[in-house]
Backbone as a printed PyTorch tensor [residue, N CA C, xyz], in Angstrom:
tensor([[[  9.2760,  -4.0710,  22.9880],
         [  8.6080,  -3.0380,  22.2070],
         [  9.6570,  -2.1910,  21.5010]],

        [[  9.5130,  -1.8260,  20.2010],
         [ 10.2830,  -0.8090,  19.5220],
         [ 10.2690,   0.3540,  19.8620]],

        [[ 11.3720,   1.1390,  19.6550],
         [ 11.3650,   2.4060,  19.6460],
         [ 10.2440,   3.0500,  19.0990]],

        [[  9.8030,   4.5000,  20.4280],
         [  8.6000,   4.8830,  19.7940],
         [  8.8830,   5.8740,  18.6690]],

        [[  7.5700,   5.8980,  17.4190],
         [  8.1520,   7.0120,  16.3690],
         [  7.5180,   8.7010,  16.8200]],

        [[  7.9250,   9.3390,  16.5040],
         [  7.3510,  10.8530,  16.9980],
         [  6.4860,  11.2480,  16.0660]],

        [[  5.6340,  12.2220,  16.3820],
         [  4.2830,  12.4710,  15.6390],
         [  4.2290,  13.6940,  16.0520]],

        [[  2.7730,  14.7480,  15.4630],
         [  2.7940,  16.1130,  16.2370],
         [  1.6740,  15.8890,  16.7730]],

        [[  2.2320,  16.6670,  18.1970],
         [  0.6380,  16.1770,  18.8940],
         [ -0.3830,  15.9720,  18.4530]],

        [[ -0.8640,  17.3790,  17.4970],
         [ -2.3490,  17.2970,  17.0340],
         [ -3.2220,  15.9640,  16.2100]],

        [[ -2.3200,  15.2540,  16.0080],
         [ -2.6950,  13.6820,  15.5690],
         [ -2.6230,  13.0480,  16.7140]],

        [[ -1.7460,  13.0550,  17.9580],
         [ -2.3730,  12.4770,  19.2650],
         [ -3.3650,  12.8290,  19.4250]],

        [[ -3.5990,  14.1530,  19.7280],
         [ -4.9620,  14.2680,  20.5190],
         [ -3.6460,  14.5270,  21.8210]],

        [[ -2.6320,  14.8960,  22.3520],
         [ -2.1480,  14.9800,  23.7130],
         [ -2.0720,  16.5960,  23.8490]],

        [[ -1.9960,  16.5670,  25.1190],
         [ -1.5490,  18.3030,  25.6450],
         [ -0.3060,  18.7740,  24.7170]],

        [[ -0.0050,  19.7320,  24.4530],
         [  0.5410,  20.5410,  24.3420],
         [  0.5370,  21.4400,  22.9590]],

        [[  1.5970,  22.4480,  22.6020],
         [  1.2830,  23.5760,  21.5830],
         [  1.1110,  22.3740,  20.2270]],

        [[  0.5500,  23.4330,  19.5120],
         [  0.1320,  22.7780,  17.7530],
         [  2.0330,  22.2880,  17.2990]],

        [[  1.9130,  21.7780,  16.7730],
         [  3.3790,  21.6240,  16.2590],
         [  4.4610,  21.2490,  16.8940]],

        [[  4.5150,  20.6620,  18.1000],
         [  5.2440,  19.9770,  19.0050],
         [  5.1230,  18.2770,  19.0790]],

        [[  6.2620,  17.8190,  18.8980],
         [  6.4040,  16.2770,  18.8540],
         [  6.8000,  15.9310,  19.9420]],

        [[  5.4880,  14.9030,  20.3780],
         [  5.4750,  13.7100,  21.3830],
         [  5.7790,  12.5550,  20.9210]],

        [[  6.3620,  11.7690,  21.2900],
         [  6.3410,   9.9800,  21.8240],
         [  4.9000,   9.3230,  21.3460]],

        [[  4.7880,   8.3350,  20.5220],
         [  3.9540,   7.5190,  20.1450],
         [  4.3220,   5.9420,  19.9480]],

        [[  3.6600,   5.5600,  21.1830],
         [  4.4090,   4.1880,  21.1130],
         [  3.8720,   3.5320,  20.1380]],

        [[  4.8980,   2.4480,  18.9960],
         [  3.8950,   1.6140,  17.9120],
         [  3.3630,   0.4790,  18.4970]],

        [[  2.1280,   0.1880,  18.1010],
         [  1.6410,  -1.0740,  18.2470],
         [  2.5620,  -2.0180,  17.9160]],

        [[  2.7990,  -3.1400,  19.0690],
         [  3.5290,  -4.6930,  18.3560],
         [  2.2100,  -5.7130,  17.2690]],

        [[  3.1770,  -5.7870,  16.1160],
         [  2.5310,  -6.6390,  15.0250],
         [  2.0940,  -8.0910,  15.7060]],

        [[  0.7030,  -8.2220,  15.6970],
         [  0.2250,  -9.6910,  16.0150],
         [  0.2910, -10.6430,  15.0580]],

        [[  0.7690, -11.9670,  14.7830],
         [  0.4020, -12.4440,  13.1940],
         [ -1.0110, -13.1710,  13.6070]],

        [[ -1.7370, -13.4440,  13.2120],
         [ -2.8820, -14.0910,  13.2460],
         [ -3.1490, -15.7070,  12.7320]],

        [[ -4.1440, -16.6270,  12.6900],
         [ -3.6350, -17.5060,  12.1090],
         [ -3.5430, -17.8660,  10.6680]],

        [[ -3.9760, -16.6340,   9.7830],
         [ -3.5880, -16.4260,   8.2860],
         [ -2.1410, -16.4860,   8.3370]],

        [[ -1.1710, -16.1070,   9.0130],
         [  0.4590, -15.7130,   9.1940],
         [  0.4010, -14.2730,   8.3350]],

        [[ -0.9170, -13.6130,   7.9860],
         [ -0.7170, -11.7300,   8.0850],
         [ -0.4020, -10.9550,   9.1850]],

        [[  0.5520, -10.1970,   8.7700],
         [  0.8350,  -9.4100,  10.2720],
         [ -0.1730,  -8.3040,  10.2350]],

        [[ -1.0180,  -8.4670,  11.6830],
         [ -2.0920,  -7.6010,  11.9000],
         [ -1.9360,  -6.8700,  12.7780]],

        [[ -2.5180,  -5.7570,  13.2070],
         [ -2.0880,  -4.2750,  14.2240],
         [ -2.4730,  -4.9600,  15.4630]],

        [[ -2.1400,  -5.1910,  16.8050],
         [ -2.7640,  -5.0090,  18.1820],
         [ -4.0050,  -3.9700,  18.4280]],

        [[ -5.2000,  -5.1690,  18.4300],
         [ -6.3190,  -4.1950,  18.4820],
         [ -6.7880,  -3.4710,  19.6540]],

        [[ -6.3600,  -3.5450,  20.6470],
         [ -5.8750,  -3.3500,  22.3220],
         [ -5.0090,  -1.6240,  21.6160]],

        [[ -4.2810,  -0.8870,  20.9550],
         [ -3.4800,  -0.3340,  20.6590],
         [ -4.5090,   1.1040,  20.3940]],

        [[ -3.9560,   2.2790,  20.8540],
         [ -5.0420,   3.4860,  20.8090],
         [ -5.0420,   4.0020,  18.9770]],

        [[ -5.5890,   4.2560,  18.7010],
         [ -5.9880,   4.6290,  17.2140],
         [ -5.4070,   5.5600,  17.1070]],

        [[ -4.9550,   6.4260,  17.3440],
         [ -3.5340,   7.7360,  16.4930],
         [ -2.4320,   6.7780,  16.7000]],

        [[ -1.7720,   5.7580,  17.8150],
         [ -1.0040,   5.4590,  17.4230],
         [ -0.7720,   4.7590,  16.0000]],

        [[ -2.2730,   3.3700,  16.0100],
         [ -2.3290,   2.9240,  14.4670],
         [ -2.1090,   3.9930,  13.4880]],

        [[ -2.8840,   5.1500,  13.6510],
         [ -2.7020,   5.9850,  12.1510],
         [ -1.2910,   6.6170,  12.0750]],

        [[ -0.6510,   7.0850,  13.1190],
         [  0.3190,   7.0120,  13.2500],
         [  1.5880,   6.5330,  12.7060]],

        [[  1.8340,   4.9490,  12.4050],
         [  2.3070,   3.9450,  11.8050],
         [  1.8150,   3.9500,  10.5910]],

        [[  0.6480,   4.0320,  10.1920],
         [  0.0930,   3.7500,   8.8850],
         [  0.7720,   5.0080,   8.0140]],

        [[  0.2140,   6.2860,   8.8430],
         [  1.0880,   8.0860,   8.2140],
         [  2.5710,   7.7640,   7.7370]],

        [[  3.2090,   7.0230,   8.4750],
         [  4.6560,   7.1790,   8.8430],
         [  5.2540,   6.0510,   7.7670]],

        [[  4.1530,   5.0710,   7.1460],
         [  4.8700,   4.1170,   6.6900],
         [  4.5760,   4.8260,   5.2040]],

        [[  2.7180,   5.4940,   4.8670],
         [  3.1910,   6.2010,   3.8210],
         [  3.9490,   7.1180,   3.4670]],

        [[  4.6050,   7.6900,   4.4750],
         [  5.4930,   9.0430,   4.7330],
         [  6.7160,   8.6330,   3.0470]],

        [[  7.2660,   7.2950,   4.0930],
         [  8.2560,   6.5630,   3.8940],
         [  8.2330,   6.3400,   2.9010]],

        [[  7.0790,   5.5810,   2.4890],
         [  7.2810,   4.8490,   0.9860],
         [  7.1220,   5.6460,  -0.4230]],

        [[  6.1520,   6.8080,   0.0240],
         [  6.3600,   7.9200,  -1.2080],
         [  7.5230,   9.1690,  -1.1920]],

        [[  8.1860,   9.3400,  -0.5180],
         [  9.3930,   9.4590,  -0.3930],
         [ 10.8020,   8.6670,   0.0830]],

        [[ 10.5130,   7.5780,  -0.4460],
         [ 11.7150,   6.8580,  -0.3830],
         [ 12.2470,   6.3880,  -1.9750]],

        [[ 13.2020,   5.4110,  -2.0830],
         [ 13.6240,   5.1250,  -3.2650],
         [ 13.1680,   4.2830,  -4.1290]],

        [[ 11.5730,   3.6870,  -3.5920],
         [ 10.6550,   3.3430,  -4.7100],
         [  9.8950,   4.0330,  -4.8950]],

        [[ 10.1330,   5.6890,  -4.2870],
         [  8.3060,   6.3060,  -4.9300],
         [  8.2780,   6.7580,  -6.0970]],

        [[  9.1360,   6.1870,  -7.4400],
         [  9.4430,   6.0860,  -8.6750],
         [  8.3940,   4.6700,  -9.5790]],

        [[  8.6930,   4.0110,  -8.2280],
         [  7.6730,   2.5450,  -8.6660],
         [  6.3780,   2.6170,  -8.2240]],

        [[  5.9870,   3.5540,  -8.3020],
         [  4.3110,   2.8490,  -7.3730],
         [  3.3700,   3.1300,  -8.6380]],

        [[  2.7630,   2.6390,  -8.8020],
         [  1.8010,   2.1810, -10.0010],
         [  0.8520,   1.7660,  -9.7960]],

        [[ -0.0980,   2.2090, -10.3380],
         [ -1.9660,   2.1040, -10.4900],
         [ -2.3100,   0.5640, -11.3640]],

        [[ -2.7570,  -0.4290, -10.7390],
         [ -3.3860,  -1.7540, -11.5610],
         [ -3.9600,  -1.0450, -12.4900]],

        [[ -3.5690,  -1.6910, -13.9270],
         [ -4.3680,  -1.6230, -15.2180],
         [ -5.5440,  -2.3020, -15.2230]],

        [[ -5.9890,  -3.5760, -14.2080],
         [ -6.9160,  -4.2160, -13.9410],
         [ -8.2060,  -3.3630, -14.4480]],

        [[ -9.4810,  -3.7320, -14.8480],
         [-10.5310,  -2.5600, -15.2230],
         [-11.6580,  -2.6660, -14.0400]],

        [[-11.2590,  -3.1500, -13.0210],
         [-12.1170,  -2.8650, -11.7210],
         [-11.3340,  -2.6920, -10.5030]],

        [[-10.0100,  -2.8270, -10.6750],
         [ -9.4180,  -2.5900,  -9.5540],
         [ -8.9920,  -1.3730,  -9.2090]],

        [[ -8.4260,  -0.6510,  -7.9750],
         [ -8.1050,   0.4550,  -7.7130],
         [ -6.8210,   0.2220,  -6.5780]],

        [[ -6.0290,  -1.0500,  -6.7980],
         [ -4.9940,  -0.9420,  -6.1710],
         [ -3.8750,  -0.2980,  -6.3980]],

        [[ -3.1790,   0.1010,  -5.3780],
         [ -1.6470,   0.8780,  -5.8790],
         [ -0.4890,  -0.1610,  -5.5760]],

        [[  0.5600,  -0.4110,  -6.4640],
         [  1.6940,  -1.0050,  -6.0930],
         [  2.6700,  -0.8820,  -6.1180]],

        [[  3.6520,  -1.7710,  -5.2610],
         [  5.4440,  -1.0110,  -6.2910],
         [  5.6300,  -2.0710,  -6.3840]],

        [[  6.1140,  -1.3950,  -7.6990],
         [  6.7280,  -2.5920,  -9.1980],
         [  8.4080,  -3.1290,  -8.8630]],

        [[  8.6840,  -3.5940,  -8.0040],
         [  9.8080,  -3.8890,  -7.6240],
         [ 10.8140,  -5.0420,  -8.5290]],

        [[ 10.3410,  -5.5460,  -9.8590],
         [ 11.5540,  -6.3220, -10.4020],
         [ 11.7630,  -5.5650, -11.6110]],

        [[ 13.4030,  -5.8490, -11.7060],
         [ 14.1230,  -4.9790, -12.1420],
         [ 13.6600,  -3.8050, -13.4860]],

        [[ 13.5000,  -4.5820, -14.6790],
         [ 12.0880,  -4.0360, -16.0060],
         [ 11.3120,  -2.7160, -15.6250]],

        [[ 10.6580,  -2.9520, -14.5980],
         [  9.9290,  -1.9000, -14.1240],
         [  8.2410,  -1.6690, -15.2220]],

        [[  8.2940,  -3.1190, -15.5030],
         [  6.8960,  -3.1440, -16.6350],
         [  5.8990,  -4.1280, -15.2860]],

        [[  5.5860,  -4.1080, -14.9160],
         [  4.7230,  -4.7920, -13.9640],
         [  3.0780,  -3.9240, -14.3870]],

        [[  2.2180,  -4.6860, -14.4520],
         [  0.9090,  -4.2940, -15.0490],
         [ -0.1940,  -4.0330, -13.9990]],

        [[ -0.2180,  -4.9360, -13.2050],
         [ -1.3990,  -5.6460, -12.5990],
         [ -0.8970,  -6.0550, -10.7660]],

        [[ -2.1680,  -5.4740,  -9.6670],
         [ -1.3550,  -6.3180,  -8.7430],
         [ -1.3600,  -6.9760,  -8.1770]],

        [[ -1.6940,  -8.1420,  -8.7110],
         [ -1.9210,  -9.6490,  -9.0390],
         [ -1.8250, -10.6750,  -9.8370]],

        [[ -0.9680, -11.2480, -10.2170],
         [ -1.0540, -12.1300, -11.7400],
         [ -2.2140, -13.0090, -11.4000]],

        [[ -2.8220, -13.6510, -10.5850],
         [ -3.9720, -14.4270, -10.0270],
         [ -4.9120, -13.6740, -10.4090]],

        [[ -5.1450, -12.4540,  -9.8640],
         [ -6.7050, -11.9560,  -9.8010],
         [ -6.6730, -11.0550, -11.5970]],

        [[ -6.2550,  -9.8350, -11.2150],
         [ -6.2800,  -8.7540, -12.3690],
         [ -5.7260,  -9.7920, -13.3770]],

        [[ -4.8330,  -9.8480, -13.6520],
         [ -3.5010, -10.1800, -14.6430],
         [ -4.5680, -11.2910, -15.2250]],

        [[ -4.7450, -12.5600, -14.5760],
         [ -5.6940, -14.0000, -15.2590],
         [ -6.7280, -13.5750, -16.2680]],

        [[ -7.5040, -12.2080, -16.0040],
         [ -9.1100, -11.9350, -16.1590],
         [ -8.6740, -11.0940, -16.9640]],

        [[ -7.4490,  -9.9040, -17.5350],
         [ -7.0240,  -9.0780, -18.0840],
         [ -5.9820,  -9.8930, -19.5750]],

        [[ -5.5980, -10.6490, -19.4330],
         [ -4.5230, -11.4470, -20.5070],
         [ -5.6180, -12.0110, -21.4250]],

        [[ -7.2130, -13.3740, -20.8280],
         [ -7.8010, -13.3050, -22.0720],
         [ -8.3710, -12.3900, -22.9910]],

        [[ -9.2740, -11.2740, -22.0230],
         [ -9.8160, -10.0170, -22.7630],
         [ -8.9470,  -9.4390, -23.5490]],

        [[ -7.5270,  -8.9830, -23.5110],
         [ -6.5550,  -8.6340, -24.5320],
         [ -6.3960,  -9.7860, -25.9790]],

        [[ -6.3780, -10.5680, -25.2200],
         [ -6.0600, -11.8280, -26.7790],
         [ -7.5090, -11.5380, -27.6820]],

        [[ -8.5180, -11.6980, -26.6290],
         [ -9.8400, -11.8470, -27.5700],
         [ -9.9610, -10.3220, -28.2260]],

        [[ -9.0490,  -9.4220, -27.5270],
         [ -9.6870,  -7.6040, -28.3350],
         [ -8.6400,  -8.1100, -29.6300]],

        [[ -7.5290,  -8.4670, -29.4160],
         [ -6.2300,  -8.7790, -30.6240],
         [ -7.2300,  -9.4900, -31.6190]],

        [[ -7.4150, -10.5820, -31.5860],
         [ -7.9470, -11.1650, -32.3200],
         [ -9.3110, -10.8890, -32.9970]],

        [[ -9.9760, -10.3490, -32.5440],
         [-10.9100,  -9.4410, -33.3750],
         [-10.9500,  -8.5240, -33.9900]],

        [[ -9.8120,  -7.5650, -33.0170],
         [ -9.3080,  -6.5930, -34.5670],
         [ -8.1970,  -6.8970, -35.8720]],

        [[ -7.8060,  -8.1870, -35.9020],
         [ -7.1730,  -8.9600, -36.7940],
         [ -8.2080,  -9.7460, -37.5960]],

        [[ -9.4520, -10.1640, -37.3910],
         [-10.5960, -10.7100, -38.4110],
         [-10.8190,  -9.7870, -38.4150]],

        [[-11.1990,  -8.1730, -38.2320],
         [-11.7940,  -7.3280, -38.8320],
         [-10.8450,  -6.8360, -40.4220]],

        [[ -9.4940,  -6.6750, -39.8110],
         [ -8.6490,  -6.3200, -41.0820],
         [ -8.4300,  -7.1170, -42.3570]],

        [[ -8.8410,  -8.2590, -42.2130],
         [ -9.0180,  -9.1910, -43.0680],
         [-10.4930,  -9.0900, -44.4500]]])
């Protein structure tokens, strides 16, 4: 088991004053047979949120929270980081958004090009 990360109690739920950090052991990652790494569902729920707090802690203050970016997709509501180098990444998916988003652009191009005509 990893080192546990610290939390303030009041997200345990444990004894003591408001604003005092306890010990929260993390759940060990199960992979499943997708090979996604999934939480130990056996694992008490502040610790999960816990990990989940701590990883967004991390990632919007770390040295990609410059990259995180909203899908242009027009039904999606995912957030991503744009991690190659450019920093133009659109979509966060070239499969899903990106496939369904590239014809609708050609077909808007091309209609406002027979209109100017």
């Amino acid at each position: 088991m990893s080192a546990p990360r610290w939390v303030n109690s009041a997200v345990t739920g444990r004894p003591g004053s408001s604003g005092e950090r306890v010990p929260v052991p993390v759940p060990p990652p199960v992979l499943g047979s997708s090979g996604r790494e999934l939480a130990e569902v056996r694992a008490p729920v502040p610790a999960l949120l816990s990990v989940i707090a701590r990883d967004a802690i991390d990632l919007v203050t770390g040295p990609y929270s410059h990259r995180i970016r909203a899908c242009q997709g027009p039904v999606c509501s995912v957030l991503f980081v744009d991690q190659p180098r450019p920093g133009t990444r659109r979509w966060c998916s070239m499969r899903g958004c990106g496939d369904s988003a590239n014809p609708a652009e050609y077909r808007r191009r091309h209609r406002e090009a027979a209109k100017a005509r």
